[in-house]
C-alpha positions in Angstrom: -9.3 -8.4 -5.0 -6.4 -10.5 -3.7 -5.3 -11.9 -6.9 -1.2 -11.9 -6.6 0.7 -10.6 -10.0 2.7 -13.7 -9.5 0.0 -16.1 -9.5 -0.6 -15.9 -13.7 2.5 -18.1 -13.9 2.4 -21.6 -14.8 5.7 -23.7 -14.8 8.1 -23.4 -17.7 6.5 -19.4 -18.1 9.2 -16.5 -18.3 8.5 -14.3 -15.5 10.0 -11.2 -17.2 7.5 -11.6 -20.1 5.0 -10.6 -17.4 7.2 -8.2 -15.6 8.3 -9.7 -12.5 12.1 -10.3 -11.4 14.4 -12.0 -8.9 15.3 -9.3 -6.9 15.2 -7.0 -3.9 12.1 -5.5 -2.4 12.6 -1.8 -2.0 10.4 -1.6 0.3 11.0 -4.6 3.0 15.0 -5.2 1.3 13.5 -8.9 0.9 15.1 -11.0 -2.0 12.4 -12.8 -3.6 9.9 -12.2 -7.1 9.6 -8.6 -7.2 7.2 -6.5 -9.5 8.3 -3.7 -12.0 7.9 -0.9 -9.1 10.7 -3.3 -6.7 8.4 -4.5 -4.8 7.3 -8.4 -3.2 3.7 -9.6 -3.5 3.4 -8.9 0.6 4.3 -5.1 -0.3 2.0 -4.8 -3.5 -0.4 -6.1 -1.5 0.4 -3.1 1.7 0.6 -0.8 -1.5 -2.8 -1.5 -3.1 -4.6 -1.2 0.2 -2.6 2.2 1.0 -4.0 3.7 -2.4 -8.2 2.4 -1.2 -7.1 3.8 1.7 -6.2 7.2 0.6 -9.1 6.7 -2.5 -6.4 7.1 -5.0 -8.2 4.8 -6.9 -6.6 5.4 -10.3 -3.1 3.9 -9.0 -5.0 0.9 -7.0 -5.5 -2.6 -8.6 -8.1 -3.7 -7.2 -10.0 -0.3 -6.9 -9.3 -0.1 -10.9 -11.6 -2.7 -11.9 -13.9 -1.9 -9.2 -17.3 -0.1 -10.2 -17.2 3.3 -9.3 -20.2 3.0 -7.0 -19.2 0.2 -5.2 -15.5 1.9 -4.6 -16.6 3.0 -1.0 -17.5 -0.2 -0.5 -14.8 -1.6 -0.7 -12.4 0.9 1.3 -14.5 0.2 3.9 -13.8 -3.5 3.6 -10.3 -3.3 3.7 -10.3 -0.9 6.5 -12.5 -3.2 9.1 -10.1 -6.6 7.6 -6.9 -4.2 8.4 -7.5 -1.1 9.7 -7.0 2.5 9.2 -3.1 2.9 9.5 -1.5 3.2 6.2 0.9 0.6 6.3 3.2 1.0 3.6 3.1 4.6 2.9 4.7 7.4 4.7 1.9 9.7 6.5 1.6 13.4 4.7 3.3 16.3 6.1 0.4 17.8 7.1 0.1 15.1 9.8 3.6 15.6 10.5 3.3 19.2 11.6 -0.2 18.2 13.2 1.7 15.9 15.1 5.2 17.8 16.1 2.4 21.1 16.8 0.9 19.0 19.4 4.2 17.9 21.0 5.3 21.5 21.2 1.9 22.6 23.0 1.9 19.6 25.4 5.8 20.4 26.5 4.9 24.4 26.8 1.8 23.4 28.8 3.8 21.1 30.8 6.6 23.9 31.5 4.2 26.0 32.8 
């Protein structure tokens, strides 16, 4: 589950055989090995995690080569090791307007 895309390499391998690259993350603006979406093994990592999260399990990883039924499983492992947030992913924009709803209500209510 937390096998790195950069860990394959062995000395003297060329890293854009496998599809990783000196550059910057787009996600953190970190220069280091980045994969072919931009981004730095910390940030695939917070990516992967995002899709169990959201049980997008076609684009996850680790959820790929997961067995169907064990799927929940494993969400429910990664939420307990790091919780519910999302952490690389912006929230929807249904939460958004959830959100800025509330906010409205709470300053009328406070007005009155």
């Amino acid at each position: 589950m937390d096998k790195s895309p950069f860990s394959d390499f062995v000395d003297g391998d060329d890293p854009h055989e496998y599809g990783v690259f000196e550059g910057q993350c787009v996600a953190c603006d970190a220069y280091t090995r980045i994969d072919d979406l931009g981004l730095c093994e910390e940030c695939t990592g917070k990516l992967d995690r995002d899709m169990i999260r959201k049980r997008d399990w076609d684009y996850s990883a680790s959820a790929w080569a997961c067995p169907q039924e064990k799927r929940e499983e494993l969400r429910k492992l990664i939420i307990k090791e790091y919780g519910a947030r999302l952490e690389l992913i912006a929230p929807s924009d249904a939460s958004k307007r959830k959100r800025a709803k509330r906010s409205r209500n709470s300053r009328k209510a406070s007005e009155r």
